[in-house]
KETITOR-802377 format. One record per residue: x, y, z of N, C-alpha, C, O, CB in turn. Coordinates in steps of 0.2 Angstrom, whole numbers, plus 2048, in hexadecimal, padded with zeros to 3 digits. Glycine has a CB too. Example, Ala and Ser with C-alpha at 12.3 -4.5 7.8 and 13.67 -1.06 7.14 Angstrom:
residues 2
8427E482783E7EA8278427F08278477EF82A8397EA82D;8407F58238447FB8248408008278438068288467FD81D;
end
This chain:
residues 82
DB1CFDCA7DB0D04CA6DB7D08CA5DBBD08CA9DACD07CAC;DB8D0CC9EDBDD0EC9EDBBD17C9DDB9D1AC98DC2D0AC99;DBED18CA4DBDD1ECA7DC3D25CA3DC7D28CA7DBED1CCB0;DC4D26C9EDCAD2AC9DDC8D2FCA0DC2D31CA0DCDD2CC96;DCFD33CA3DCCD3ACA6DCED41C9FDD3D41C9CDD2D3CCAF;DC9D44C9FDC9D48C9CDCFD50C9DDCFD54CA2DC1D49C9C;DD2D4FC98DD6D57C9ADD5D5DC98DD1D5DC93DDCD58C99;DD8D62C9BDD5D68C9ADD5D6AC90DD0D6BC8DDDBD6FCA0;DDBD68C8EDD9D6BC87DD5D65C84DD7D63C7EDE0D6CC81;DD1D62C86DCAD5EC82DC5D61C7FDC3D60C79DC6D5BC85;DC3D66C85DBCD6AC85DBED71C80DC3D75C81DBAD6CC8D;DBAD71C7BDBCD76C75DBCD80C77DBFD84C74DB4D74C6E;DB8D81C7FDB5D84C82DBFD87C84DC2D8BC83DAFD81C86;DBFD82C87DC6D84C8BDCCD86C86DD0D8AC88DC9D7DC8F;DCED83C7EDD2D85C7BDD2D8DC78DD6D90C77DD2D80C77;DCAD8DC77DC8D96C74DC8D99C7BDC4D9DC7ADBFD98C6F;DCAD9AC81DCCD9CC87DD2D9FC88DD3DA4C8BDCBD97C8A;DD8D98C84DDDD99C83DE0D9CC7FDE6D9FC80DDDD95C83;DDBD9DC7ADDFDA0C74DDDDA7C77DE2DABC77DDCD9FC6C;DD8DAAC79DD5DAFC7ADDBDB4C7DDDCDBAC7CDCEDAEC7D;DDEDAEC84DE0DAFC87DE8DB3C83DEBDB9C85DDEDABC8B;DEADAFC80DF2DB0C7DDEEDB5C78DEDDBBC7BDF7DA7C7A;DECDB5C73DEADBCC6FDEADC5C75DECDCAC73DE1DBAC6C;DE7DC3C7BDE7DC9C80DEDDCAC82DEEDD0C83DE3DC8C85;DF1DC5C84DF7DC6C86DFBDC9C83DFCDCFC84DFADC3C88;DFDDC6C7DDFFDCAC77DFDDD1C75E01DD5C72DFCDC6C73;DF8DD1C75DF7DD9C74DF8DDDC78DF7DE3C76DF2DDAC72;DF9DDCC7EDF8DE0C83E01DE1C85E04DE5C88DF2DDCC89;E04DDBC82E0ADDBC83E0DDE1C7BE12DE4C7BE0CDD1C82;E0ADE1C76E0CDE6C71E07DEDC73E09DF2C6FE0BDE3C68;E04DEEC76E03DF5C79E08DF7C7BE0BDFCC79DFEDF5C7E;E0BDF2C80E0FDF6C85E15DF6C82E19DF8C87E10DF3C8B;E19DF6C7DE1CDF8C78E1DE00C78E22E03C79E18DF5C73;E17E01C78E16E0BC78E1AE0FC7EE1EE15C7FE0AE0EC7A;E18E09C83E1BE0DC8AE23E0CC8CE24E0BC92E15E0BC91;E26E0BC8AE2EE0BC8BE32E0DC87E32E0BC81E31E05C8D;E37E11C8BE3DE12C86E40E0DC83E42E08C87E42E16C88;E42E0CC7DE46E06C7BE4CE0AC7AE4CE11C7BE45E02C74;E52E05C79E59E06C78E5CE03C72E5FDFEC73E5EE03C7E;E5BE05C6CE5ADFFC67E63DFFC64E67E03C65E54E02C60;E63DFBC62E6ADF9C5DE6ADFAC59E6FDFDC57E6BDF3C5C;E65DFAC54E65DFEC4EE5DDFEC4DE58DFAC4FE6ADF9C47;E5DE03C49E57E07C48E50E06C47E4BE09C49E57E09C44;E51DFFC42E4CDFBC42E47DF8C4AE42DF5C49E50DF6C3E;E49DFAC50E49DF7C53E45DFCC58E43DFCC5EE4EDF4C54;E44E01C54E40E05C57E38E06C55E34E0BC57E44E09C57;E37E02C50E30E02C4FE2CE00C54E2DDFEC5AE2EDFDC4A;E25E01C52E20E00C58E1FDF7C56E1EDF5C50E17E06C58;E1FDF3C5AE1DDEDC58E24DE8C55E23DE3C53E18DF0C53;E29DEBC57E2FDE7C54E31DDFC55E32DDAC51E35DEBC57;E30DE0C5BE31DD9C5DE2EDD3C5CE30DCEC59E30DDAC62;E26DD6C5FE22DD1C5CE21DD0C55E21DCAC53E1DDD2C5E;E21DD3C52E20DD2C4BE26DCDC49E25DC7C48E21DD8C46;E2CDCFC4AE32DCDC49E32DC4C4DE34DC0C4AE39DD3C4C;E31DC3C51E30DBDC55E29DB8C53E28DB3C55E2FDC0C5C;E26DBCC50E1FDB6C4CE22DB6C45E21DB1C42E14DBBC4B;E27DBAC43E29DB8C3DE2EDB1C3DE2EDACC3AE2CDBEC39;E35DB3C44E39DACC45E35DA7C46E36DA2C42E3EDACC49;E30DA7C4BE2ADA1C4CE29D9DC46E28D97C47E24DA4C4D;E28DA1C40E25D9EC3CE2AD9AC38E29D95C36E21DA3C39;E30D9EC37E35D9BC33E3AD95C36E3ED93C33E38D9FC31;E38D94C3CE3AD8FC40E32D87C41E34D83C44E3DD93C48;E2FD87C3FE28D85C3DE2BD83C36E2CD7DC35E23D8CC3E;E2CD87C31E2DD85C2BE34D81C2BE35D7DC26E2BD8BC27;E38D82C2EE41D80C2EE3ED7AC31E42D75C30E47D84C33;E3AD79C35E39D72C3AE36D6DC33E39D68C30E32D74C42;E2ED6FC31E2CD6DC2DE32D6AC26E32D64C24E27D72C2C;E35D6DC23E3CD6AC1FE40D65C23E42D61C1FE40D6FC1E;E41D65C27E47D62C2AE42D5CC2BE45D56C2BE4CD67C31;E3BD5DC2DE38D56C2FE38D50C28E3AD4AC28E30D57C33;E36D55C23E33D51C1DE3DD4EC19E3ED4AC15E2ED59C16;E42D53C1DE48D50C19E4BD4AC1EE4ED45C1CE4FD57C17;E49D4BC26E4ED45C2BE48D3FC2CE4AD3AC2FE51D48C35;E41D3FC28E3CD3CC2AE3DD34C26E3ED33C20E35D40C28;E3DD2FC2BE40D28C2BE38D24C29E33D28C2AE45D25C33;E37D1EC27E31D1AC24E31D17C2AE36D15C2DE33D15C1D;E29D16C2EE28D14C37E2DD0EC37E32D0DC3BE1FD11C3A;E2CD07C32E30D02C36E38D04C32E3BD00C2FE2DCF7C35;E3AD0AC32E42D08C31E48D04C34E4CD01C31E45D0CC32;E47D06C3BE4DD02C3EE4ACF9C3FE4DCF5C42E50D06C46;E43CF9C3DE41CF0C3CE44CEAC38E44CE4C39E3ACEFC3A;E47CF0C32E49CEDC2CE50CE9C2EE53CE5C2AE4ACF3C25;
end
């Protein structure tokens, strides 16, 4: 009998939990945006929402820099067999 134990991200219930969860944080994290003075460096940095926006955009372009770099350093599986 082969018993695998099942983990928490299996159950499809638990992943939309998850997400639900990080979407709430998130937002609740750019609400609070409204309530503090910033000290900004330059101006731009005083939008509502600066950050985040600015930080799902490097996310993404590091995502896409990864994606390149994998398709340019990516080796054939038995390389070092040959």
């Amino acid at each position: 009998m082969n018993k695998e134990k099942k983990h928490w991200f299996n159950n499809k219930t638990n992943i939309k939990k998850l997400i639900i969860g990080i979407l709430t944080s998130c937002s609740l994290l750019l609400l609070l945006d409204l309530f503090y003075e910033k000290h900004p460096l330059v101006p731009i940095e005083n939008w509502f929402g600066f950050y985040c926006f600015f930080s799902f955009i490097i996310g993404c372009v590091i995502v896409f820099c990864g994606n390149l770099m994998r398709r340019l350093l990516m080796r054939k599986e038995d390389f070092y067999d040959e």
